[in-house]
N, C-alpha and C positions, 0 to 999 in steps of 0.2 A: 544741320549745318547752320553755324550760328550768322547772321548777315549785321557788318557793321560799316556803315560809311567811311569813305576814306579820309573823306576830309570832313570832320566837324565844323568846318565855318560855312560848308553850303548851304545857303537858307534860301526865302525867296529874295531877297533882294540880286542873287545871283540870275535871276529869270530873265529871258531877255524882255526885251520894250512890249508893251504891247501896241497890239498895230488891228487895224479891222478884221472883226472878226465876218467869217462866212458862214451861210445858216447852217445846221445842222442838215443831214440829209431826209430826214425824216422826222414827224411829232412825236416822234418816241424817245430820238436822240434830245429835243428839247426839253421835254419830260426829264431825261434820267437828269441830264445838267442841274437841272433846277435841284433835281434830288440830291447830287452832288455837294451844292452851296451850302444844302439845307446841314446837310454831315460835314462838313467843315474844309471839304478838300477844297486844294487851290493848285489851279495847274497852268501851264504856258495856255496864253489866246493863240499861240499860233500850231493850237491842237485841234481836228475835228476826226469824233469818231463818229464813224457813219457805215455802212454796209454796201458800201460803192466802189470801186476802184480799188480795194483791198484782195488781199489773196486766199484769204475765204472766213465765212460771217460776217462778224463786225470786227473792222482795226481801226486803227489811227493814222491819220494822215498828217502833213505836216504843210502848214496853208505858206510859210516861207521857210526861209533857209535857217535851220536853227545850227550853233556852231557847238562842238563837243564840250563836254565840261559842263553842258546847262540844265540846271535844275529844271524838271519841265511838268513833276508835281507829287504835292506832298499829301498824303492820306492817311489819315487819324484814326483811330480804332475804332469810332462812332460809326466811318462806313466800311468797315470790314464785317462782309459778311461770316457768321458765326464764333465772331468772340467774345468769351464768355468774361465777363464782368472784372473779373481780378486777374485777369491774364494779363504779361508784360508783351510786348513786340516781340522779344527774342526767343517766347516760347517755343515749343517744338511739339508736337504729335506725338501724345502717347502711344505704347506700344496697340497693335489691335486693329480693326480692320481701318483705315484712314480714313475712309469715306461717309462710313456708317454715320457718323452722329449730322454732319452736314449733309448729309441726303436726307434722312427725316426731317433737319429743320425748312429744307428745301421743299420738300410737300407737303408740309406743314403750309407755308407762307402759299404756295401757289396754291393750295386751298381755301385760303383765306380770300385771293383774286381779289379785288380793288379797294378791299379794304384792309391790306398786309401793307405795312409801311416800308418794304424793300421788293415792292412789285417794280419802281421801276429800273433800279440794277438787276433782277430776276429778268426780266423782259428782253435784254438786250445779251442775254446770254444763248448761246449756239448749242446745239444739240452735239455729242460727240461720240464716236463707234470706241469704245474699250475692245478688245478682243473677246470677253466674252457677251459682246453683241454680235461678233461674227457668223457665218455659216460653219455648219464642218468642213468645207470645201477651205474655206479660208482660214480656218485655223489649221488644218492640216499646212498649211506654211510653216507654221511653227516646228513641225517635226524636224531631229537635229539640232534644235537648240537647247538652251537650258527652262525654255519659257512652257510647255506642257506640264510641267507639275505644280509650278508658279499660279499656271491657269486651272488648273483641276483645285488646289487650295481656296483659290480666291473664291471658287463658284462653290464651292462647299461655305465660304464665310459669308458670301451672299445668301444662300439659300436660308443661311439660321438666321439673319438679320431681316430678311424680308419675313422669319414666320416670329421675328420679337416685334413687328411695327404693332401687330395686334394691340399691345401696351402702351403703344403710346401716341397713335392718329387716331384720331376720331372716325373714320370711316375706313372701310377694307382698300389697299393699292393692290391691285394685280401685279404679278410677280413682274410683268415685262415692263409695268411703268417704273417700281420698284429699280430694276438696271437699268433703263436710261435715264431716271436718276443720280446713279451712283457713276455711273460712265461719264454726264456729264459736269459731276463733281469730281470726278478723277480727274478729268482734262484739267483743270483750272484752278485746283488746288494749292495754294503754300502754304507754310510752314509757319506761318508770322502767326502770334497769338495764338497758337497752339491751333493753329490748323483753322483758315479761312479763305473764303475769296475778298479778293482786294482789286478795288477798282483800279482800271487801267492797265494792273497785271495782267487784269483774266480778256478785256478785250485787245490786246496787242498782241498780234499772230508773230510765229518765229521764222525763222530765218538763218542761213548759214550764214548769212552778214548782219549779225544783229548792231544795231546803233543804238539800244538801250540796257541800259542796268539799272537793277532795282535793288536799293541797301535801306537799310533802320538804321535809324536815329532816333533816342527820346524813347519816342512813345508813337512816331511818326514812320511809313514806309515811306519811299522816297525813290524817285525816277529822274536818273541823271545820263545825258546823252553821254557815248563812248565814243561816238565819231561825230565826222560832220554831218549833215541829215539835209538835202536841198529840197529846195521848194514843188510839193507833188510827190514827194516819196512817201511809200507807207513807211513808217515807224514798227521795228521788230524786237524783240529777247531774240533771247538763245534758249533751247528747251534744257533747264538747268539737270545736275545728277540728282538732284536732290528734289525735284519732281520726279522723276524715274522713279528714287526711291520711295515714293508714297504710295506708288503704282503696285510695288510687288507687296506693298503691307495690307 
């Protein structure tokens, strides 16, 4: 699904004012920031993500009242996690298993641990249960839908991918670290540059009232409020179809 902004004259000067910022809640949120600068994003100061007062992990809170229409930040290809050099923003995910190639580069990097130069977007990411991280108690839920063959595929295209890592990490991963890898690269996955994590996207939790969208422009993803957003509200998406569909590939 192709993502285009609505309005091409949104830039930053649409951003509102800025106003005092409050500290991060943790050395890790001021760590990633700084990481952030260094890759070129730029996003509203009246943004703090933190692991506090959100509705689980890490979200984004909103330190005043931002009003609908506003640009609140823009992210460059530089910090999107796993986009490949010649990729445009509008790319899409080859056919194949979706996750596969970002899950290797993902244990790749946390192998590397403090000296992988996306330790610290990697840090502030959440562990996430796929279905088949489930029990059989709890996938037997599934029975009656259309999702038991979906799930028996998928763990068949897990299982060959976890016996190709052999070719290309330098050390053996055990099969279970292997899916919570991929599980939580499933969760937090889009479609920009042919399939990466994109800051901001991947910490901002959903919501049946979401107050944000995220569209391309350029060469740039882009977060623009869809309602009013007051002061102390966490900041939400909407879980798109188009994350669904990377789920069942």
């Amino acid at each position: 699904m192709k993502r285009k902004i609505a309005n091409e004259n949104l830039n930053q000067n649409s951003e509102i004012k800025k106003k005092p910022r409050v500290e991060p809640h943790s050395d890790k949120f001021k760590v990633y920031e700084a990481w952030l600068r260094s890759r070129g994003v730029t996003w509203s100061p009246l943004l703090q993500t933190t692991d506090v007062g959100v509705i689980a992990g890490t979200g984004v809170l909103a330190l005043d009242f931002i009003p609908s229409g506003t640009v609140i930040c823009r992210i460059p290809k530089a910090a999107c996690f796993g986009a490949p050099a010649n990729s445009h923003v509008d790319d899409e995910p080859s056919d194949g298993d979706s996750q596969k190639r970002l899950a290797e580069l993902y244990l790749k990097e946390k192998a590397l641990g403090d000296e992988s130069d996306w330790k610290p977007f990697l840090d502030i990411l959440q562990p996430a249960q796929c279905p088949y991280l489930w029990s059989s108690t709890a996938q037997s839920w599934l029975l009656g839908t259309d999702l038991p063959p979906v799930l028996s595929s998928k763990t068949a295209r897990l299982k060959s991918g976890h016996n190709s890592l052999v070719n290309t990490l330098p050390s053996p991963v055990p099969y279970p670290t292997y899916l919570l890898a991929c599980s939580l690269i499933s969760s937090v996955l889009n479609p920009w540059y042919g399939g990466t994590l994109t800051p901001f996207n991947v910490s901002l939790n959903c919501s049946s009232s979401p107050s944000t969208t995220f569209t391309s422009s350029s060469d740039f993803v882009i977060g623009v409020t869809s309602r009013d957003i007051n002061k102390g509200e966490e900041i939400t998406h909407a879980y798109c179809s188009t994350k669904a569909d990377l789920i069942y590939r």
